[in-house]
C-alpha positions in Angstrom: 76.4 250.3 191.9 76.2 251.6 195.3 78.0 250.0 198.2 75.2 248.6 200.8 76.0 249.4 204.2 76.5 245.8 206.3 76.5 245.9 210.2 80.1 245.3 210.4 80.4 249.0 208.3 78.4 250.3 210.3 79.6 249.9 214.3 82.9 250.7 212.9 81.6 253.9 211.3 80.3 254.6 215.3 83.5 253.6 216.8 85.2 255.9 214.7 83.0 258.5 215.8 83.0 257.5 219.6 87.3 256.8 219.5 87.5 260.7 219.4 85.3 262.1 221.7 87.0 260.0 224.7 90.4 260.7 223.5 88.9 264.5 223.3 87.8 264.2 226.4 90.9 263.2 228.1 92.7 265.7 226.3 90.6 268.5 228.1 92.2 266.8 231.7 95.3 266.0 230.3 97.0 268.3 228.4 100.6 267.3 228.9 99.3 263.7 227.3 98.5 265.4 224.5 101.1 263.6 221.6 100.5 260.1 223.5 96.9 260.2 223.2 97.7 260.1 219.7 100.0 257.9 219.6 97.9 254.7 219.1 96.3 253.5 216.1 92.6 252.4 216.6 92.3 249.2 215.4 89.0 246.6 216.0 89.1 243.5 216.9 85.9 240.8 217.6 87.9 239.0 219.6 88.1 241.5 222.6 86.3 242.5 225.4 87.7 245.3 226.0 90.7 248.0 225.0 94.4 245.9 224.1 97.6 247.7 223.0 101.2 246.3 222.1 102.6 250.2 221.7 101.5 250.4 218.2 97.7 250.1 218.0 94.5 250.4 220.4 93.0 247.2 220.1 89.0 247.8 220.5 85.9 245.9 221.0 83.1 247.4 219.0 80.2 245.6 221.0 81.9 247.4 224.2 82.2 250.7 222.5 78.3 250.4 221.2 77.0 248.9 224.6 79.0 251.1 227.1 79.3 254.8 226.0 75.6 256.1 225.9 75.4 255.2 229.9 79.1 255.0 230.9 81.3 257.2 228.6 83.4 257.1 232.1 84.5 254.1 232.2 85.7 253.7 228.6 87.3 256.8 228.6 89.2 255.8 231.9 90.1 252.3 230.7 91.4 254.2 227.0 93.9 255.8 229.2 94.6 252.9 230.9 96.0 251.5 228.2 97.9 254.4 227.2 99.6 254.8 230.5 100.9 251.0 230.7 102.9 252.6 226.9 103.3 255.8 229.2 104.9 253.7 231.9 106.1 251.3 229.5 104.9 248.2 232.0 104.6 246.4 227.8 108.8 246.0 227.8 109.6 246.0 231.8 108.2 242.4 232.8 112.5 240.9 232.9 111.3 237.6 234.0 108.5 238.5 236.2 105.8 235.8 236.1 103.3 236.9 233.7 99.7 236.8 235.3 101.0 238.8 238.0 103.2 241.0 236.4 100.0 242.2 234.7 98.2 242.9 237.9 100.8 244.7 239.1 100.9 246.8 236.3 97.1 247.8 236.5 97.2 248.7 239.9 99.5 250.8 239.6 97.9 252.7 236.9 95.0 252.4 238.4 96.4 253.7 241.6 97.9 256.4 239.3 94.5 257.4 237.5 92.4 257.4 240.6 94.7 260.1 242.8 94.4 262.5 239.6 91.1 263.0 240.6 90.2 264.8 237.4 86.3 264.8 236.2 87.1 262.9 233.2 87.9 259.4 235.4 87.1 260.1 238.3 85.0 257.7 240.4 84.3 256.2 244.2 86.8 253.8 245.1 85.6 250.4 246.1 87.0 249.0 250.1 89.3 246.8 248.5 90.7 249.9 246.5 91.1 252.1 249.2 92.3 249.4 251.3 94.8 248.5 249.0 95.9 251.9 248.6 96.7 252.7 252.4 98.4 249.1 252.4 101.1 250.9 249.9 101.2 254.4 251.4 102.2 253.1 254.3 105.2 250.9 253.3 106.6 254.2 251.9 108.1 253.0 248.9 108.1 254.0 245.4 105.1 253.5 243.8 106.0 251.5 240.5 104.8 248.1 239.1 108.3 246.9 240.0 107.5 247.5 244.0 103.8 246.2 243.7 105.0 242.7 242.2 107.2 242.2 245.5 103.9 242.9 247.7 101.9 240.8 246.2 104.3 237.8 246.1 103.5 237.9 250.0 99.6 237.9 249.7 97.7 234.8 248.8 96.1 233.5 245.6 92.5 234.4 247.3 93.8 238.2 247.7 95.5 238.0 244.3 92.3 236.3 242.6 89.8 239.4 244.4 92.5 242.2 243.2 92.4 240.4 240.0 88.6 240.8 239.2 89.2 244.4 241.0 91.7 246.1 238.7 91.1 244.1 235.2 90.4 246.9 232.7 92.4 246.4 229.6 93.7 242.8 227.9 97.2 242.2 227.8 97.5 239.7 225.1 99.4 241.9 223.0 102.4 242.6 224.4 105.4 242.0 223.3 107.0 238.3 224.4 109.8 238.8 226.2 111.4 235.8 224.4 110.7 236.8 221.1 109.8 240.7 220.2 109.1 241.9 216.9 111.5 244.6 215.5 108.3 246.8 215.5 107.3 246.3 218.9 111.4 247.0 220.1 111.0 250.3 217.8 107.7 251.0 219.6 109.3 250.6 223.1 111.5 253.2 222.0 108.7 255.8 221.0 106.9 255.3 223.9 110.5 256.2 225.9 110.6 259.1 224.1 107.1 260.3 224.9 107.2 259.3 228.0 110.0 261.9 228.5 107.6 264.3 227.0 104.8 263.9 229.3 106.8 264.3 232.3 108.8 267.3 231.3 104.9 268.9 230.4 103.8 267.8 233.6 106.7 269.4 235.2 105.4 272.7 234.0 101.6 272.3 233.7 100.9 269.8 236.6 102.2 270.3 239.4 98.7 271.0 240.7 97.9 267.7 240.8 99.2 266.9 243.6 100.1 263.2 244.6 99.2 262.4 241.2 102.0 264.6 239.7 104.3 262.6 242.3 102.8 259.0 241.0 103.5 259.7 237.3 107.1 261.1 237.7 107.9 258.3 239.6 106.3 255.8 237.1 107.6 257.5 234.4 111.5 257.1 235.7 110.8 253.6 236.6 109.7 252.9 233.0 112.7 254.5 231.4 115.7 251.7 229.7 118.1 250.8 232.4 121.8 250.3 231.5 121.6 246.5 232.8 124.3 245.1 235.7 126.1 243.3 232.9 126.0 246.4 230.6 127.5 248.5 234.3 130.6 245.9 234.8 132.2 247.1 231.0 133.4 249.9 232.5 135.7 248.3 234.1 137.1 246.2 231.2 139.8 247.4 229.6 140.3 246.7 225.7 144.0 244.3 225.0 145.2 242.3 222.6 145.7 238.6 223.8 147.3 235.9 222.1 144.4 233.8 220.9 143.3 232.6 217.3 141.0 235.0 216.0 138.7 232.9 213.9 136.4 236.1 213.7 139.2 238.3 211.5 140.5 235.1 209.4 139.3 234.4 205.8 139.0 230.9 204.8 138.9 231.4 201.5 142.7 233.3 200.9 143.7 230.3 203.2 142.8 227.4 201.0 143.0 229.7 197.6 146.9 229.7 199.0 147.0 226.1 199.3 146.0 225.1 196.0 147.8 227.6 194.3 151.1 226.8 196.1 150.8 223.7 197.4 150.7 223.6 201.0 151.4 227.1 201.5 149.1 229.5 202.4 148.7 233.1 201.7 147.8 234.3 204.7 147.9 232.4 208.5 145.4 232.5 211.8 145.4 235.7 213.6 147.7 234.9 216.6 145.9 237.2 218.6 142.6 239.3 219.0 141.6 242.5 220.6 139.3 241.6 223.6 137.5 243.7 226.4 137.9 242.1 229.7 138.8 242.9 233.2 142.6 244.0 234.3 142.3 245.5 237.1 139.4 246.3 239.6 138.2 246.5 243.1 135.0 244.9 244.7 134.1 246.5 248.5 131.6 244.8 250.4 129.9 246.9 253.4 129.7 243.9 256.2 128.3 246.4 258.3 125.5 245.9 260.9 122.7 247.6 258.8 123.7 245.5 255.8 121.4 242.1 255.1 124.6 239.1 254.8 122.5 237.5 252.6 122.3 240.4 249.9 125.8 240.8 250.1 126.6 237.3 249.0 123.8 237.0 246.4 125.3 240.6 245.3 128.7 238.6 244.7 127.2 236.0 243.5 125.5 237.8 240.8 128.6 239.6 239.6 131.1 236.6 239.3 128.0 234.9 237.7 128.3 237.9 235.4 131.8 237.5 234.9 132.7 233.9 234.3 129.7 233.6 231.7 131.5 236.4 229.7 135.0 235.1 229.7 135.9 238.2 231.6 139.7 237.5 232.9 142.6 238.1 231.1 146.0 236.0 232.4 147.1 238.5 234.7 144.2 239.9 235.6 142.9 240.8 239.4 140.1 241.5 240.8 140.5 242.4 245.1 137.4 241.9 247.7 137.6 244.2 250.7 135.4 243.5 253.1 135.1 246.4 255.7 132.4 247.9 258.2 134.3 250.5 259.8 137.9 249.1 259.2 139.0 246.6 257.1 137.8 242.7 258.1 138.9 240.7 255.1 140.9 241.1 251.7 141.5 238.5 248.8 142.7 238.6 245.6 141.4 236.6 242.5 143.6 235.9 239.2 141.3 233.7 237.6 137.8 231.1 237.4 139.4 229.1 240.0 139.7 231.7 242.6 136.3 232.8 241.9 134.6 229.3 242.1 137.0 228.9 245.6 135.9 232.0 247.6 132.2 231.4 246.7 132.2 227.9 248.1 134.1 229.0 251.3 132.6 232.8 251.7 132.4 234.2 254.9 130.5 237.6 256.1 133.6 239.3 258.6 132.2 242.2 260.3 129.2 243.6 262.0 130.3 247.1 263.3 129.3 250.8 261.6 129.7 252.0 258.4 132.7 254.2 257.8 133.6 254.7 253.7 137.0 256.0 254.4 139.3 253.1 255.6 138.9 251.2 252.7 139.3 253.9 250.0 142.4 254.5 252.0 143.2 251.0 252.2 143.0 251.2 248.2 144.8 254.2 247.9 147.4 253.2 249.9 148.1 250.0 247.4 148.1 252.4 244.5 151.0 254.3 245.9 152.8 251.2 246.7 152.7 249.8 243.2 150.1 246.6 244.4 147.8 248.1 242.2 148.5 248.4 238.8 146.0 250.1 236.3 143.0 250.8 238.5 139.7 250.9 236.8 138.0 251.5 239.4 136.3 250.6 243.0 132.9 248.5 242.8 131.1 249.4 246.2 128.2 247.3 248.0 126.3 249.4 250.4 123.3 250.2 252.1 125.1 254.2 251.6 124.7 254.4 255.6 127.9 256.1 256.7 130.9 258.1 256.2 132.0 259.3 252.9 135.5 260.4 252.1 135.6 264.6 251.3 137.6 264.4 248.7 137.1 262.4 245.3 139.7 259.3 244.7 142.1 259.1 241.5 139.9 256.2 240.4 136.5 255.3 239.2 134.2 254.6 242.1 130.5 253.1 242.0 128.0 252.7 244.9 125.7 250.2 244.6 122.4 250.0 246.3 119.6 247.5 246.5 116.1 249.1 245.7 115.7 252.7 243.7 116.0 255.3 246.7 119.4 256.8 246.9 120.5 257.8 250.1 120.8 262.3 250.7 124.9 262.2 251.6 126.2 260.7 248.7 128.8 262.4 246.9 128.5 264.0 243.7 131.7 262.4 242.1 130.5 259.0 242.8 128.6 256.8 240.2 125.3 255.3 241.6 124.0 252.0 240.6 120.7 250.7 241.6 119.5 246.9 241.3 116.5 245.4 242.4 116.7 242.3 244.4 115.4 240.3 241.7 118.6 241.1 239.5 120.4 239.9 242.6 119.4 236.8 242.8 118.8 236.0 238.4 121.7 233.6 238.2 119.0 231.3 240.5 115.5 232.4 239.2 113.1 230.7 242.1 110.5 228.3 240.1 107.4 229.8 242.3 104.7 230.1 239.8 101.4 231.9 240.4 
């Protein structure tokens, strides 16, 4: 008996048929997108109003699909690489506490922003006031152009500006991505697809696009913002060491010799506790905080802050551990040493910013140095530095491990080569006291 077509059958028959002549489309403009176009699995669902993703399908809305594309192909094909470039971008795995509504927002304008300098005939279209207006607003602030840096402009504006850039940018629904709380093991191995793509599209770009101009400029920045960042916490192990210590290693001990050893002998076991355990923690390291005149106090101390909040919650000290903070601007202003929790809970209470004057590198690595030599340092692992990198670098490399940290994702043009460079965001700084602002 033949199968009679119902209406369901039959718009999903047309979507199938309209699906690839957008993605075609794009692929005529886009050519170094060509493996992430196809990277989505088309999927409908009556629920929608519009395109949806969580990295693994394209969520569609027939009715849209039916009602838009014999007068606007345009605009769906534009919002189906919306979608796309949030994977691209990967704004579905980046939010890190962000508050939700506006994390969203922030990741449309920015693709928007992203879609909109390409300038290519396949999306292109006359920016609105509050577009253009917008637009200037964030050239002219000179930073980065990345979801990241949008979310800290708009926590300024108010919810009247948020609300109109709200109804502005909305293309796509956002239901779908992944909960930060909670993702699926399919959604994490999606994340890591769309990484790899990512890194696809840029290195295509690189050789294809440059012609694009600003646009080329948008999506390699986008794309490098998007990419996994070794966390703060995952930064600080490289200055653990790996010791045994004397503690009961319930981890390594087998109950059931233990008690199979009591009733066989009567109150003599075959085998004991572990005595001791292996454990990574912190010997040895030094913490240099730039107290400089260019430096913000308060980012210093949340940047403390942040790492002994690290370190306490990890169990980090071992008993003769140290850790030394150096304040210095151009000289040395303050040194301290701290050999356990209690030191650490004592200088935070009491801490005190002691300097003020320019930024010279070189007296405290000599300052370290010259501790090394004299035996007040024993197994280095290496030199933490907070700085805003404005100032005078030693020529040479030290014996010793050395990190520069910087707030924000620009790293300053006079930085040596044989230093590590660690960039965190002022929300990372200040995580150990997440504000409770809600939009």
């Amino acid at each position: 008996m033949k199968h009679k077509t119902t209406q369901t059958d039959w718009e999903r028959n047309m979507c199938e048929k309209i699906l690839p002549l957008l993605r075609d489309s794009l692929y005529l403009d886009f050519r170094y997108f060509d493996t992430a176009l196809q990277a989505l699995t088309w999927k409908a669902d009556p629920r929608l109003a519009s395109f949806a993703t969580d990295g693994i399908y394209l969520y569609y809305s027939s009715e849209q699909l039916l009602r838009l594309y014999p007068e606007n192909p345009l605009f769906l094909q534009r919002a189906y690489l919306h979608s796309v470039l949030h994977c691209i971008f990967r704004h579905l795995w980046l939010r890190q506490g962000r508050e939700e509504r506006l994390w969203n927002l922030s990741c449309d304008i920015a693709v928007e922003w992203m879609i909109d300098s390409l300038k290519k005939p396949s999306v292109n279209r006359i920016l609105s006031g509050l577009r253009s207006q917008l637009y200037q607003e964030l050239s002219q602030k000179e930073i980065p152009v990345t979801a990241a840096n949008i979310y800290r402009m708009l926590l300024t504006f108010t919810d009247e500006e948020k609300n109109r850039l709200l109804m502005e940018f909305f293309v796509d629904d956002h239901r779908f991505w992944p909960k930060e709380e909670n993702p699926s093991a399919a959604q994490k191995k999606a994340g890591d697809m769309w990484d790899k793509l990512s890194r696809r599209a840029d290195r295509e770009m690189s050789t294809r696009g440059e012609e694009d101009g600003e646009g080329s400029a948008l999506l390699h920045t986008q794309i490098k913002a998007g990419r996994p960042q070794r966390t703060y916490t995952d930064f600080l192990r490289k200055f653990t060491v790996l010791r045994e210590e004397m503690h009961i290693d319930q981890d390594s001990f087998d109950p059931g010799y233990y008690t199979y050893g009591l009733r066989l002998y009567r109150n003599m076991p075959l085998i004991e506790h572990p005595e001791s355990r292996e454990a990574s923690k912190i010997l040895t390291f030094v913490i240099v905080l730039d107290t400089s005149y260019s430096t913000s106090g308060d980012l210093v101390k949340q940047f403390l802050y942040r790492t002994f909040d690290i370190i306490r919650k990890r169990d980090s000290f071992f008993r003769n551990s140290q850790i030394h903070i150096i304040q210095a601007d151009s000289q040395i202003q303050a040194h301290e040493i701290l050999k356990n929790k209690e030191d650490i809970d004592r200088i935070l209470a009491g801490f005190d910013l002691k300097g003020g004057g320019s930024t010279d590198f070189r007296p405290a690595f000599s300052f370290i140095s010259k501790m090394v030599e004299d035996g007040k340092l024993h197994d280095l692992k290496g030199v933490l530095y907070f700085t805003d990198g404005k100032g005078i670098y030693p020529a040479r490399a030290p014996s010793y491990q050395t990190a520069f940290v910087f707030i924000g994702e620009e790293t300053p043009d006079n930085v040596p080569s044989w230093a590590m460079k660690i960039h965190l965001s002022e929300e990372e700084l200040y995580e150990h006291q997440k504000s409770k602002r809600r939009y």
